[in-house]
Each structure stands twice: as structure tokens, then as C-alpha cells.
C-alpha positions as CSV (number, residue, x, y, z in Angstrom):
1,X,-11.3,-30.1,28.5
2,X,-10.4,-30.6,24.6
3,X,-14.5,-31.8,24.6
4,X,-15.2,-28.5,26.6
5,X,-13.2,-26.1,24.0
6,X,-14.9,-27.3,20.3
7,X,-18.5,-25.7,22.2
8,X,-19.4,-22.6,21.2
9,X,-20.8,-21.9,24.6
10,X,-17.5,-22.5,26.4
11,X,-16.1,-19.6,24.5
12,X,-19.0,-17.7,24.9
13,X,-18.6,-18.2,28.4
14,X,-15.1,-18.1,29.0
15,X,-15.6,-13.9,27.3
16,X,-18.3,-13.4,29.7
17,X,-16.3,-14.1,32.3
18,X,-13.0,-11.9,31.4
19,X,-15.7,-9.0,30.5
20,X,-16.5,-8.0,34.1
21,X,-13.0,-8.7,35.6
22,X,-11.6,-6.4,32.6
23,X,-14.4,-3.3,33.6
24,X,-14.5,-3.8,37.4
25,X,-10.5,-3.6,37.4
26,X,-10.4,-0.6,35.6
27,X,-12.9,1.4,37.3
28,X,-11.8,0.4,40.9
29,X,-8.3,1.4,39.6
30,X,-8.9,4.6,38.1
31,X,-12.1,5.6,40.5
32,X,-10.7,8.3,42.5
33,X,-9.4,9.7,39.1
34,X,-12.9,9.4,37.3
35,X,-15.2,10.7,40.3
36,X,-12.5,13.6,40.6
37,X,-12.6,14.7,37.4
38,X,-16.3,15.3,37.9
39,X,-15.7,16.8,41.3
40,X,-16.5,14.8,43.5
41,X,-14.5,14.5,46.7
42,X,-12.2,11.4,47.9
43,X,-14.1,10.7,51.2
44,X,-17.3,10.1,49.2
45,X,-15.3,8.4,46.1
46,X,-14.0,6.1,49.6
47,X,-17.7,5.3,50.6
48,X,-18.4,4.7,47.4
49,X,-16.1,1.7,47.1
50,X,-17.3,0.3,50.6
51,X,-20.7,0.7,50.1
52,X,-20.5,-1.7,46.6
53,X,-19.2,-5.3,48.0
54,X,-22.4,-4.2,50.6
55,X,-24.6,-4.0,48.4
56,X,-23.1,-6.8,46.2
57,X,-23.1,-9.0,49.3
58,X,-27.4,-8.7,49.5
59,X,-27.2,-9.3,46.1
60,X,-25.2,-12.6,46.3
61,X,-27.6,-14.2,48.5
62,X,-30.8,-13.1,46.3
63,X,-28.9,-14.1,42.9
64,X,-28.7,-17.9,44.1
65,X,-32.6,-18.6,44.6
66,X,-32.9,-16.6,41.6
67,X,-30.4,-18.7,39.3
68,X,-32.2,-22.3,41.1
69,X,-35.4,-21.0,39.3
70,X,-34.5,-19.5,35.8
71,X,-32.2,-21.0,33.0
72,X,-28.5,-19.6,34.1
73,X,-27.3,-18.4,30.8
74,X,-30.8,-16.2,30.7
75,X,-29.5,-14.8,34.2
76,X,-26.3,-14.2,33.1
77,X,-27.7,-12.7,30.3
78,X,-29.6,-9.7,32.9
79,X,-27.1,-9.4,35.0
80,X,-24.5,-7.8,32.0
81,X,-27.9,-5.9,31.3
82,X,-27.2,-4.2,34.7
83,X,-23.9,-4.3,34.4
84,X,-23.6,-1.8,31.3
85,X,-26.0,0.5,33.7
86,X,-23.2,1.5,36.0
87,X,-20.6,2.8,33.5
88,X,-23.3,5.1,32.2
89,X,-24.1,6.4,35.4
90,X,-20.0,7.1,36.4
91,X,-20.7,9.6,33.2
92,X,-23.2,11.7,35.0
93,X,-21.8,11.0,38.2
94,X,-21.3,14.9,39.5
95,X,-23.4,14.9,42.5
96,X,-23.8,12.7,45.7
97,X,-27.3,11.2,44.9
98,X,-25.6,10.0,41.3
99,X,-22.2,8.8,43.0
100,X,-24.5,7.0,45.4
101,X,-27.0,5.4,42.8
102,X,-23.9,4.4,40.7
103,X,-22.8,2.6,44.1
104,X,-26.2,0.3,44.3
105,X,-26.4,0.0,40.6
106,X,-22.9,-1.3,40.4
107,X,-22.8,-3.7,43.8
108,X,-26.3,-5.5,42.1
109,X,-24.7,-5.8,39.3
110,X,-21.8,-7.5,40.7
111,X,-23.7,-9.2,43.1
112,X,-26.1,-10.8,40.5
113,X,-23.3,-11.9,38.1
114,X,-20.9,-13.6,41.0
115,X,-23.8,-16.7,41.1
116,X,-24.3,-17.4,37.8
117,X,-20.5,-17.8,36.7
118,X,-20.1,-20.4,39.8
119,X,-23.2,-22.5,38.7
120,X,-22.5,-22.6,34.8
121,X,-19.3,-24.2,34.6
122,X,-20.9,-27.4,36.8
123,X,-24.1,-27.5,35.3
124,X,-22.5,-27.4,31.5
125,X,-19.7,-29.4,32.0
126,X,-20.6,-32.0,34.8
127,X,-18.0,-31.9,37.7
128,X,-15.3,-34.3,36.5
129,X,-13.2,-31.8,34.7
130,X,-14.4,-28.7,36.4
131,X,-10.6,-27.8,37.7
132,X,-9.0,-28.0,34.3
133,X,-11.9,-26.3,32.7
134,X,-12.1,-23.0,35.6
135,X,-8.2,-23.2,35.2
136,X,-8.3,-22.1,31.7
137,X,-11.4,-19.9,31.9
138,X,-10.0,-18.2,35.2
139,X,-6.8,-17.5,33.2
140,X,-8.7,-15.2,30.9
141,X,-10.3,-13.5,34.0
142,X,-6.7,-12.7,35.1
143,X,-5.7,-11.2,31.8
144,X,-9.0,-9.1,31.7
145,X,-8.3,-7.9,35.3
146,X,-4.7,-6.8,34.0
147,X,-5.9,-5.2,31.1
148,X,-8.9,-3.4,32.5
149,X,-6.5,-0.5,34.4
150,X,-4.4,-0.1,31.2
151,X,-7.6,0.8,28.8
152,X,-8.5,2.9,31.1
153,X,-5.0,4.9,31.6
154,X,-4.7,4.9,27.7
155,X,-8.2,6.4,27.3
156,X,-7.2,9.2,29.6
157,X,-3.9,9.8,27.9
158,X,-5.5,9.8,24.7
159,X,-8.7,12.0,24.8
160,X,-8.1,13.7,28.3
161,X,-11.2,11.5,30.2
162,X,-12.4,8.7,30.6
163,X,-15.7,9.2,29.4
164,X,-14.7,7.1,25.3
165,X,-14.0,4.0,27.8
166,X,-16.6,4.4,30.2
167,X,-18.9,4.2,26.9
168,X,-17.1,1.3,25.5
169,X,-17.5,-0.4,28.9
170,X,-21.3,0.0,28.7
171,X,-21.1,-1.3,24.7
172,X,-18.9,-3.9,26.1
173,X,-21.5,-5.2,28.9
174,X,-24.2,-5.3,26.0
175,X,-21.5,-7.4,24.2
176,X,-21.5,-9.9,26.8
177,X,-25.6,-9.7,27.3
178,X,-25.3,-11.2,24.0
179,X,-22.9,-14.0,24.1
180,X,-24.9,-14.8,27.6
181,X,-28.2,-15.0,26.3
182,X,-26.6,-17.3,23.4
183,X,-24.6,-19.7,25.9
184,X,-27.1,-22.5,25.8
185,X,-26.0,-26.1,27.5
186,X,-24.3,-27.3,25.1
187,X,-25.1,-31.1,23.6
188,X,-23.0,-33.7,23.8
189,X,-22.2,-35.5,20.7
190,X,-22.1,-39.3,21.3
191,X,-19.5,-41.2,19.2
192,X,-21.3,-42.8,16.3
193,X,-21.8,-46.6,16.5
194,X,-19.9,-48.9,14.1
């Protein structure tokens, strides 16, 4: 674990990982409030949510012979590509066909990024230390889950929408496209010989 923690990837990682739980928590939480705001109605706002983990469940499947045939960081990378996609369409989101398309958008881009953050940890890190390693990393998932709701509340108390922290969620995913794309295996440094 110590070995795990002086990589820069593990941290890049470890942020990549809080990122979604932190944006996926506070739209599900605030969703009927968003979609309202724009007028749309709570039967379609409850379709909404029921048709993502559909659409993320295709996904899933598709992701893993994906992430066997391309470097996973350089996944990783795409899928918070997509995933700053779906905040931008909840902006425009005042019709059916756009509360729908933010629905697909957002179940692939949960559905691509579920794989990648299950293989990366293994293939990094080896297997040996793997629970003390997604113990810590899954810890900072947790605390972006519980912050996730709270941004979002404060952004609405604040400016009256949630259209400031729908942006910063989109800025946020391009955030983590970076520190994805930079999360490289990392090499392990042998101790030097005597």
C-alpha cells in the first residue's frame, strides 16, 4: 500500500475514481429538482432514471471486450470524455427528446467507466494488496458520493439553478480525462544492489 501511495498514478487514479461518484450522486439527488426547473414533468424525470442503469447495463458488457484490447488508462481516459457530455445536455434538457438523449448519453457513460476502474487497480498493482489498496481508494469514492448532493444544494442556494454546477461538473469530467490519460502503469523501482 505505502509502495502504491509514492505513484503518481495511484493518486491520479484514486481522483478519477471519487470524480464520478461525486457527479453521479449529485445529479441522481437533485434530478427531479433540475429537470423541473426546466419543466419537465416527474413521470418522465422517473423514466429517466430507470432507463440509465439500462442503458449502462449494455454498456458494461461492451466496455470489458473493449478495455481487453486497448491500454485501460486510455479507456478511462474516453469514458470521462463522455462523461462531461451528460451534464451539458441536463443544461438544454427542456424537452423529451433532450431528457431522453441525456438518459443514453449518461447510462454509456457510466456503463463505460464501471470496467475500467475494476481492471486498473489489478493490472497496476498486482493482486496481493488489492483489498488494502481499493480500501483506501473506495474511501475517497464514499466522500465524493457524500459531497456530490451538497454542491449541488449550495449551487442552487447560491445562484438560484443548478446550471454554475452542472458546468463545473462537465469542467470537472475533462479534469479527470486528464489525470486518466496520464495514469500510465506505473514502474516499479527495484532496491538498488549493494
Amino acid at each position: 500500500m505505502s509502495e502504491a501511495m509514492r505513484t503518481k498514478t495511484f493518486w491520479f487514479v484514486m481522483i478519477c475514481g471519487a470524480i464520478p461518484a461525486m457527479i453521479y450522486t449529485g445529479i441522481t439527488f437533485q434530478i427531479f429538482s433540475i429537470l423541473g426547473e426546466q419543466g419537465i414533468d416527474r413521470m418522465t424525470t422517473a423514466f429517466v432514471l430507470s432507463l440509465i442503469p439500462l442503458v449502462s447495463f449494455g454498456c458494461s458488457i461492451v466496455s470489458g471486450f473493449i478495455v481487453e484490447r486497448v491500454k485501460v488508462h486510455r479507456m478511462l481516459s474516453l469514458t470521462f470524455l463522455l462523461n462531461l457530455i451528460a451534464p451539458i445536455i441536463l443544461l438544454y434538457a427542456q424537452s423529451y427528446l433532450v431528457v431522453v438523449l441525456f438518459a443514453i448519453s449518461w447510462g454509456i457513460a457510466q456503463g463505460f467507466m464501471n470496467i475500467p476502474m475494476g481492471v486498473i487497480w489489478p493490472n497496476y498493482y498486482g493482486r496481493k494488496y488489492l483489498g488494502s489498496i481499493q480500501g483506501v481508494t473506495h474511501t475517497a469514492g464514499v466522500i465524493g458520493s457524500a459531497l456530490g448532493p451538497i454542491q449541488f444544494g449550495w449551487a442552487y442556494d447560491q445562484f438560484g439553478s443548478y446550471d454554475s454546477m452542472l458546468i463545473v461538473s462537465a469542467v470537472i469530467g475533462a479534469i479527470g480525462a486528464l489525470l486518466a490519460f496520464f495514469a500510465v502503469p506505473p514502474k516499479r523501482k527495484l532496491p538498488a544492489k549493494t
